[in-house]
C-alpha positions, -999 to +999 in steps of 0.1 A: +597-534-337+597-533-375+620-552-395+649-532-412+639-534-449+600-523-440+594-496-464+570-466-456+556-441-478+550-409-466+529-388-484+521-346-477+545-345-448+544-309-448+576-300-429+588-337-429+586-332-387+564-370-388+589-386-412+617-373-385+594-385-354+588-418-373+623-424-378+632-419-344+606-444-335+616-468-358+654-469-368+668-487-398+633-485-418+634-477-456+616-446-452+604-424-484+589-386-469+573-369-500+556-333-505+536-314-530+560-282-528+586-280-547+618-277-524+624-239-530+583-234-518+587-256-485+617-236-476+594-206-479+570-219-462+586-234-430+619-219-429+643-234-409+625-260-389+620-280-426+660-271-433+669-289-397+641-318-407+654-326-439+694-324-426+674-350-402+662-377-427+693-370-451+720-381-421+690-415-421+694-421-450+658-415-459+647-402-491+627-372-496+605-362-529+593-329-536+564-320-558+548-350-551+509-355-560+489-382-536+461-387-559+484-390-594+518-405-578+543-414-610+582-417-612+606-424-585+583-427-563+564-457-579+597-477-580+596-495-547+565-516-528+559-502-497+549-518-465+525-489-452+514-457-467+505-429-449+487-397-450+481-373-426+456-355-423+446-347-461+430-319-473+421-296-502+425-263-488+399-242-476+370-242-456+346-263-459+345-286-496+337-320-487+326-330-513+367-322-530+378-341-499+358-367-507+371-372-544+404-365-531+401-394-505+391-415-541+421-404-560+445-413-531+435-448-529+435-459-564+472-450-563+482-476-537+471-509-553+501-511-572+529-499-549+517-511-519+527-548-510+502-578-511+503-577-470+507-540-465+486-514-454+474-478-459+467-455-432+450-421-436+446-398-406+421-375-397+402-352-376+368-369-354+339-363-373+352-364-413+356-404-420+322-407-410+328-442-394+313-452-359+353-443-343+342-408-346+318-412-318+303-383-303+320-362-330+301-381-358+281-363-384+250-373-406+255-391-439+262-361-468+282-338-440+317-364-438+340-383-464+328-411-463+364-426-461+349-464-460+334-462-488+366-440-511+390-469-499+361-492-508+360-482-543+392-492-550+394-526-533+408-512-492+386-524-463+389-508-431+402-530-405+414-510-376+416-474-358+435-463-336+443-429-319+467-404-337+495-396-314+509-361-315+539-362-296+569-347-310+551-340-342+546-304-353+512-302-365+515-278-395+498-272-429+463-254-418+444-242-448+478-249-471+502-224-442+529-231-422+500-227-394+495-255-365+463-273-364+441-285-334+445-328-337+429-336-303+416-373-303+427-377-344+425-411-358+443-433-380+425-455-404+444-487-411+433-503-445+442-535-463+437-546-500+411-571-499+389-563-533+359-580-544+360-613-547+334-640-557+329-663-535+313-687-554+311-726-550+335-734-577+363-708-562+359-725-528+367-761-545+398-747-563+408-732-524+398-771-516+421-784-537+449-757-530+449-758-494+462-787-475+448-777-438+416-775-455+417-805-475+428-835-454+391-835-442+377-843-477+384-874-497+400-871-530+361-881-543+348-852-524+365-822-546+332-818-570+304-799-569+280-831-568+299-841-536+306-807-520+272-806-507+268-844-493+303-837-472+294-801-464+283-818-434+312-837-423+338-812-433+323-786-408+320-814-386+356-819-382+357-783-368+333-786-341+355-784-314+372-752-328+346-732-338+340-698-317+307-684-330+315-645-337+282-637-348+248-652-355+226-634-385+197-654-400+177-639-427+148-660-444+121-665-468+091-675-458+098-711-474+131-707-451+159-720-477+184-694-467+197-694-427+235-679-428+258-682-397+291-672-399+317-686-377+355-680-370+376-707-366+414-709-355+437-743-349+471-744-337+497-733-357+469-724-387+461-692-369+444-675-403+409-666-397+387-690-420+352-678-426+326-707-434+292-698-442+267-723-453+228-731-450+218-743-424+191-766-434+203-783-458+240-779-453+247-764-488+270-736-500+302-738-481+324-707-482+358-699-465+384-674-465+418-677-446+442-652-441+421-618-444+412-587-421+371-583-409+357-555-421+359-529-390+327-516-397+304-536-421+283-518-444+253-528-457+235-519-491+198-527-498+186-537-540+155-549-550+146-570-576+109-589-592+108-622-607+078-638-622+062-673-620+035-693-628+021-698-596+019-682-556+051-703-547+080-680-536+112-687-562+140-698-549+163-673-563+189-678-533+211-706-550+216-679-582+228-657-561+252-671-533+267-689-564+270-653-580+278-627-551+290-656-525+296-640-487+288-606-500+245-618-497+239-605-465+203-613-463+170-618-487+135-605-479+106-611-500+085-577-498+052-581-520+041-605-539+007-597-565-010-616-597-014-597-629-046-602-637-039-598-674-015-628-672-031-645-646+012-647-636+025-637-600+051-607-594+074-621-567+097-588-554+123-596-531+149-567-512+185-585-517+207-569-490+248-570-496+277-566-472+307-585-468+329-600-437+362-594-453+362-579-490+355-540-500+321-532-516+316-497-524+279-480-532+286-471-567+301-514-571+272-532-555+250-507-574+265-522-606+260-559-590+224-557-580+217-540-616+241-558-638+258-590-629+229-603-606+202-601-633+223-611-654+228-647-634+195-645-628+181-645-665+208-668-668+192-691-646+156-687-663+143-668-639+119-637-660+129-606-646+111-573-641 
């Protein structure tokens, strides 16, 4: 059951039939049902089954928008926060054009950030083989031929979380190529986003969580809150969840000098039932990380950057402190792939493939891109290293 003020957006409904079946479903639910037609086009269109739907919603007390864009939503319909957001089924028109689907996917989501609430969620139906996600199973189809819907919800801070099957019943499926014509939906899906954008994970964010969070913090002493300390008690503070601790998943990935060893672990207590992500290495029990309260990525995705440092000498840099303090849980793994000398300088090229992904947070190709090539070096100059 959903509570009586939950507020769903509905947006493309076509002949409003899913706002009516969602309704029914659902009763008492501040329900908004929008379309791109104006109202004199939609009656055109559908005739009298969208005259009966709207009579429908109007008697729930539901409000209905007409010419309503998805991808450049303004006005009335930007006034409330909505629980969920959904669209069904998007689509440009046409045959074929994914590429427009694809940038129409994009312009969607950057509309939802600020009308959607800070625990809502976006979902986007559509048929087996277009989101290009492992749920499409036998249906899915080579990178370049889908929309890549991870990756357009990505860009704008959504990470998929969840999908589940689209049901049909009692909903007239209507709207093919733009017409009042029905549409084959067997085995559609619904992708269920949430708003968890990029966020740095770095040592001094996880302190200020320390300090913030009182679960968290009645296993440090009030000494233990600095960076100087952190590491010492790194330790002892993952200690004190021995007994909790469910091991989801075990991923090392090492230098040859063997300085970086992640494991990530899950961990729920009692009445705390937030997941809490701690991440750390394992050697020397260093870099402590931990989220509560967020969604795991459905389906991780990974994205591969190289990047050459030199040095005076044979000995592999350690480069992996610069960049858990600047990227945090989003360094997946490290692998050093050549190393030569420059006989001219005598100095040694060091060239390392820095993969990123994250548990919880949305990276998109065209942001880690920017990461690898921007803020990374950056840190990493920063930190004297001499960079290709």
């Amino acid at each position: 059951m959903l509570k009586t003020d939950y507020a769903i957006l509905i947006i493309g409904d076509g002949d409003f039939s899913y706002s009516v079946q969602l309704l029914s479903k659902y009763h008492g639910i501040c329900l908004t049902a929008t379309v791109m037609l104006s109202e004199e086009e939609l009656t055109q269109t559908y005739n009298e089954t969208v005259k009966n739907n709207i009579a429908k919603l109007t008697e729930s007390n539901a409000r209905i928008l007409f010419s309503i864009d998805g991808t450049a939503l303004s006005g009335e319909v930007c006034e409330t926060l909505y629980d969920s957001i959904h669209f069904n089924f998007p689509h440009t028109g046409g045959k074929g054009k994914i590429s427009e689907n694809k940038l129409l996917l994009r312009k969607m989501f950057k509309q939802f950030p600020n009308i959607l609430k800070h625990d809502g969620n976006v979902e986007i139906s559509l048929l087996p083989g277009q989101g290009g996600t492992p749920a499409d199973g036998s249906k899915i189809r080579c990178k370049g031929n889908h929309w890549n819907i991870q990756d357009a919800g990505a860009e704008s801070g959504f990470v998929l979380y969840r999908v589940e099957e689209f049901e049909t019943k009692c909903y007239n499926l209507t709207g093919y190529r733009s017409s009042s014509k029905s549409f084959l939906c067997d085995n559609g899906l619904r992708h269920i986003f949430v708003h968890q954008p990029f966020f740095t994970s770095s040592l001094a964010n996880v302190l200020l969580s320390l300090e913030t969070d009182s679960y968290l913090r009645k296993y440090l002493s009030d000494t233990d809150v600095d960076k100087s300390t952190l590491c010492v008690n790194a330790q002892n503070f993952i200690g004190g969840f021995d007994d909790l601790i469910s091991i989801e998943s075990v991923g090392y990935s090492d230098v040859d000098t063997g300085f970086l060893s992640k494991k990530p672990k899950t961990v729920l207590h009692g009445d705390f039932d937030s997941r809490v992500m701690l991440e750390y290495d394992l050697k020397n029990k260093k870099s402590l990380f931990y989220s509560a309260g967020k969604e795991m990525v459905l389906y991780p995705t990974y994205f591969a950057h190289d990047v050459s440092v030199w040095s005076e000498n044979e000995a592999t840099p350690n480069i992996i402190s610069t960049l858990l303090n600047c990227v945090g849980l989003a360094l997946h793994s490290v692998t050093k792939k050549e190393v030569y000398m420059d006989n001219s300088t005598t100095r040694y090229s060091h060239c390392f493939t820095v993969t990123y992904s994250h548990p919880y947070e949305a990276l998109s190709e065209e942001f880690v891109k920017h990461l690898a090539h921007g803020t990374v070096r950056d840190n990493l100059a920063k930190d004297g290293f001499q960079l290709h």
